[in-house]
ROPA-181641 format. One record per residue: residue in one letter; chain; z, x, y of N, C-alpha, C in turn. Coordinates in nm, 3 decimals, padded with zeros to 5 digits. Layout:
REM residues N
ATOM | residuo | cadena | nz | nx | ny | caz | cax | cay | cz | cx | cy
ATOM | A | A | Z | X | Y | Z | X | Y | Z | X | Y $
...
***
This chain:
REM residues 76
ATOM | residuo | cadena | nz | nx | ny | caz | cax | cay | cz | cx | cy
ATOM | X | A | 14.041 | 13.502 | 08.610 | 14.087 | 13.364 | 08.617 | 13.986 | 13.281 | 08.696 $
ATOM | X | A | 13.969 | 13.160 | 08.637 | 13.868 | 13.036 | 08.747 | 13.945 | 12.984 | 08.820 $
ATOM | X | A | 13.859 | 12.981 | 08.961 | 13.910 | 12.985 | 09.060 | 13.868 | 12.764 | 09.070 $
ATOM | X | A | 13.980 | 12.670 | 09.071 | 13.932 | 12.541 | 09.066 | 13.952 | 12.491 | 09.193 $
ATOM | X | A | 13.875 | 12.340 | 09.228 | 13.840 | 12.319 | 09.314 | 13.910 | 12.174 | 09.279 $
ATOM | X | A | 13.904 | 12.070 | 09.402 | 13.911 | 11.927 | 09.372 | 13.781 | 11.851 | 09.389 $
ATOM | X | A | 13.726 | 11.764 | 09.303 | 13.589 | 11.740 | 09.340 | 13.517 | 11.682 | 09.496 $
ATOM | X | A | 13.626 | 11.616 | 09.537 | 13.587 | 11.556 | 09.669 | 13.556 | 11.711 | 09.747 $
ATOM | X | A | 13.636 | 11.791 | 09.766 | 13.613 | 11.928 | 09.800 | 13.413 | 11.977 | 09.842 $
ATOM | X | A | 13.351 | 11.942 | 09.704 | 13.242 | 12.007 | 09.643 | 13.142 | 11.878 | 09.685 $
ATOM | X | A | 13.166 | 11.772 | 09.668 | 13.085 | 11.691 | 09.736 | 13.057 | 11.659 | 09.883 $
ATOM | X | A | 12.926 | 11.621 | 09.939 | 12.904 | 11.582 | 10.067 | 12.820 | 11.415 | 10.050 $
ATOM | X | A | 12.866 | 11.379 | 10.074 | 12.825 | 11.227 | 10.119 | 12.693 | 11.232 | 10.168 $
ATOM | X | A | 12.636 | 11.145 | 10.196 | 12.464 | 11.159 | 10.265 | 12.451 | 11.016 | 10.344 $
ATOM | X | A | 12.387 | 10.987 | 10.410 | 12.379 | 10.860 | 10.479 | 12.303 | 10.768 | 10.379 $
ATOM | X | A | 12.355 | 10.641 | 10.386 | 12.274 | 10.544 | 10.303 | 12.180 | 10.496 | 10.359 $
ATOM | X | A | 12.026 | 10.503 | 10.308 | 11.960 | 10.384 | 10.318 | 11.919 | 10.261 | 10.296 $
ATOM | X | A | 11.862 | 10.218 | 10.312 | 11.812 | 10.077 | 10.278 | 11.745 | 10.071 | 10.115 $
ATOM | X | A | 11.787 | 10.001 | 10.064 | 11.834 | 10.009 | 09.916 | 11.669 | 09.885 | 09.936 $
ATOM | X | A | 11.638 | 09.912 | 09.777 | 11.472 | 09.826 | 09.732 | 11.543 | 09.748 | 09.599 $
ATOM | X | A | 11.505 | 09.621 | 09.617 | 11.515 | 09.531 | 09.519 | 11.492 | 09.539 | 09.371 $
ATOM | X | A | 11.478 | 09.546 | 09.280 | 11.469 | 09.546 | 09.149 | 11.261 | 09.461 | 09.146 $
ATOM | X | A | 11.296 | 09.381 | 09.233 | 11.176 | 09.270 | 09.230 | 11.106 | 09.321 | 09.303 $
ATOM | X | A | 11.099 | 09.467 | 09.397 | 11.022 | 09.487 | 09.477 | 10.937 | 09.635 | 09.450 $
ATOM | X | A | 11.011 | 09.670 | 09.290 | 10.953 | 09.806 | 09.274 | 10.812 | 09.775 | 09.247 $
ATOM | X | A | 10.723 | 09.917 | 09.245 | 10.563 | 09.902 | 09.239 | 10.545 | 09.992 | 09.106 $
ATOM | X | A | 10.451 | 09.954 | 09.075 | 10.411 | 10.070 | 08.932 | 10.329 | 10.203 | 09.025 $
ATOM | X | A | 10.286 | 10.205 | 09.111 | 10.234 | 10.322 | 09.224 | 10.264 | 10.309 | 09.384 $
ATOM | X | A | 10.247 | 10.423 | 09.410 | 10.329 | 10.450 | 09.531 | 10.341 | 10.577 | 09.655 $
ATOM | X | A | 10.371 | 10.565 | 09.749 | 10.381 | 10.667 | 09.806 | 10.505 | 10.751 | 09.731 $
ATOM | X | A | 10.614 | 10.687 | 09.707 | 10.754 | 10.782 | 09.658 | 10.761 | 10.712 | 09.527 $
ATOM | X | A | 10.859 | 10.777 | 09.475 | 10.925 | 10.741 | 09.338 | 11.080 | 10.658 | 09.373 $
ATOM | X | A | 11.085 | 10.631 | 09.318 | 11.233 | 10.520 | 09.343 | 11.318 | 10.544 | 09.203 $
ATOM | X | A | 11.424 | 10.651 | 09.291 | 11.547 | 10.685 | 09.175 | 11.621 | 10.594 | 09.166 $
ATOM | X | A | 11.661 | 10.490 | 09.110 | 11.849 | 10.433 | 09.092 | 11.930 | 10.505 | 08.991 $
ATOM | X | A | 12.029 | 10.427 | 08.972 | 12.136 | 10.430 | 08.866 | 12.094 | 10.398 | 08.743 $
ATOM | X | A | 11.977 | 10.333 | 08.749 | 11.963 | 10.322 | 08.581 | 11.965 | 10.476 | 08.499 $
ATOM | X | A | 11.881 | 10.417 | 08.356 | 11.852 | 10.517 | 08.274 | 11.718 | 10.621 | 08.272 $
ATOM | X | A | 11.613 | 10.494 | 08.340 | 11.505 | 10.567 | 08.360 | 11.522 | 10.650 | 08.444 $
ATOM | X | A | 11.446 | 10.788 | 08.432 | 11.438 | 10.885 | 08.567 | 11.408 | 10.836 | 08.684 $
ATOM | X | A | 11.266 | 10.747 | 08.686 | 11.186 | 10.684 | 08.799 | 11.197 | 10.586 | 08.734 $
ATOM | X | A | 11.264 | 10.454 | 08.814 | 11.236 | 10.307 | 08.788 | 11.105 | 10.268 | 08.830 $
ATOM | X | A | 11.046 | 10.313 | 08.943 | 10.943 | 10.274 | 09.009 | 10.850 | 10.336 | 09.124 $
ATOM | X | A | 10.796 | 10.230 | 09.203 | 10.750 | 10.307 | 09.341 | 10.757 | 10.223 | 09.476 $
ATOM | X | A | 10.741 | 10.291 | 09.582 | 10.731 | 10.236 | 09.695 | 10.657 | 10.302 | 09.801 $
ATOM | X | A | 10.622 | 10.227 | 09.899 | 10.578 | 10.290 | 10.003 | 10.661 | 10.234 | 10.154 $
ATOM | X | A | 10.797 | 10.159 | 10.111 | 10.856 | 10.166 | 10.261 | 10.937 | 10.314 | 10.311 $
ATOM | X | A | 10.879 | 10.320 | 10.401 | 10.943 | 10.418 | 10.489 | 11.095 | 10.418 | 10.497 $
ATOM | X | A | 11.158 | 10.246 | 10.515 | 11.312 | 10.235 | 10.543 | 11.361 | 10.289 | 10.438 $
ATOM | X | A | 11.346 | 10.303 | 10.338 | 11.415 | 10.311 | 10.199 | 11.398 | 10.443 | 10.165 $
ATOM | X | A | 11.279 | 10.567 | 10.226 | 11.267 | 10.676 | 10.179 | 11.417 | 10.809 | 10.230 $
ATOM | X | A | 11.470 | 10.878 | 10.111 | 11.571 | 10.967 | 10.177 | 11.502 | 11.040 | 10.226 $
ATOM | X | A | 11.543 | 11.117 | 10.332 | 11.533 | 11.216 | 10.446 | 11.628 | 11.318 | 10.478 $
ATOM | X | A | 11.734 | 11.366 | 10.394 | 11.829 | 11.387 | 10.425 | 11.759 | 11.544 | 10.332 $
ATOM | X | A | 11.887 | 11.664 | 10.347 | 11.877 | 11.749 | 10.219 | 11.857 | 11.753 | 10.102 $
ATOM | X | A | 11.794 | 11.842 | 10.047 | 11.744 | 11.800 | 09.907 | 11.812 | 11.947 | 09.811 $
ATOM | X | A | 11.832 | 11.955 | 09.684 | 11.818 | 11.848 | 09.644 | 11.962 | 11.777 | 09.633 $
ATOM | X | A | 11.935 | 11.642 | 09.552 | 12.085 | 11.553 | 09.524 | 12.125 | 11.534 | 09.399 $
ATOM | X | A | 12.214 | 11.519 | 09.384 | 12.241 | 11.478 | 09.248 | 12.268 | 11.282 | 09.262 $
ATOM | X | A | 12.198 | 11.197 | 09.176 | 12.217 | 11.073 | 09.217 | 12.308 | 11.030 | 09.036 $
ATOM | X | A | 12.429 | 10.958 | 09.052 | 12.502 | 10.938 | 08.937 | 12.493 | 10.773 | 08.949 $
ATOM | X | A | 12.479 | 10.748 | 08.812 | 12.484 | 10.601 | 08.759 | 12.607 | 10.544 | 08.709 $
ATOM | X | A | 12.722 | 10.520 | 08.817 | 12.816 | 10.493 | 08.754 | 12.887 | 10.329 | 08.623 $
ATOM | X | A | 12.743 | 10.265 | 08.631 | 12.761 | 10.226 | 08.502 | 12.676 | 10.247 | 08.359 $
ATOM | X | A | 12.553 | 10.344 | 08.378 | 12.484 | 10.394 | 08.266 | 12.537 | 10.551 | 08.265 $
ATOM | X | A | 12.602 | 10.609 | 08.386 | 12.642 | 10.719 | 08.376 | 12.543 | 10.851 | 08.379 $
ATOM | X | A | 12.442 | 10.827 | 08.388 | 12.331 | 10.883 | 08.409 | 12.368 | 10.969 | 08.545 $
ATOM | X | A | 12.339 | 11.117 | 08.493 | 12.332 | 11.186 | 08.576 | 12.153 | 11.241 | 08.620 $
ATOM | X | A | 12.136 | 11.243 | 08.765 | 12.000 | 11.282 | 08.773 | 11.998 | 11.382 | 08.890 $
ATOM | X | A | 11.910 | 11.499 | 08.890 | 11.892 | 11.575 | 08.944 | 11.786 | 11.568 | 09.029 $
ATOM | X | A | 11.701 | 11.527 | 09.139 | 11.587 | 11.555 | 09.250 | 11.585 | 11.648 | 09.331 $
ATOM | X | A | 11.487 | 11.692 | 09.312 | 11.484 | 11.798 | 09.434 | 11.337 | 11.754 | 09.481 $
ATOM | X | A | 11.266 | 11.669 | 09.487 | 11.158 | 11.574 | 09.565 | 11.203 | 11.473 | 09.664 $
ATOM | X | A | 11.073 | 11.384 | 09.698 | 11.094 | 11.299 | 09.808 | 11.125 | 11.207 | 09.736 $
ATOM | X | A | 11.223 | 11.108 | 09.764 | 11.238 | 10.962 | 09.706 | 11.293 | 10.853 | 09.768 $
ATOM | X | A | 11.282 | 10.770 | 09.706 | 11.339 | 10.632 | 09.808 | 11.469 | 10.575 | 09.707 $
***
């Protein structure tokens, strides 16, 4: 028998950072810049405030393209 879980259970939260503008992505970069869109990498950056630091990897979900994405790199 499978043994089920509740999802909040299985998830851990992560601290938020400082989120990058749409107008501020770079075509090169120190990091890659995941969102919610569709693309894998929308872009790039090199601020430090915006880079995660936390455990890797994450799963980052697009809850209006629904896009699920998997990282196990550095990103902002």
């Amino acid at each position: 028998m499978w043994k089920t879980y509740k999802l909040q259970d299985l998830i851990l939260k992560t601290r938020k950072v400082r989120g990058i503008q749409t107008k501020e992505y770079q075509n090169a970069g120190e990091y890659p810049i995941i969102d919610q869109g569709s693309k894998f990498i929308a872009g790039y950056s090199n601020d430090e405030t915006s880079h995660y630091k936390d455990d890797l990897p994450v799963v980052i979900f697009g809850d209006h393209t629904l896009a699920v994405k998997y990282i196990d790199f550095e990103f902002c």
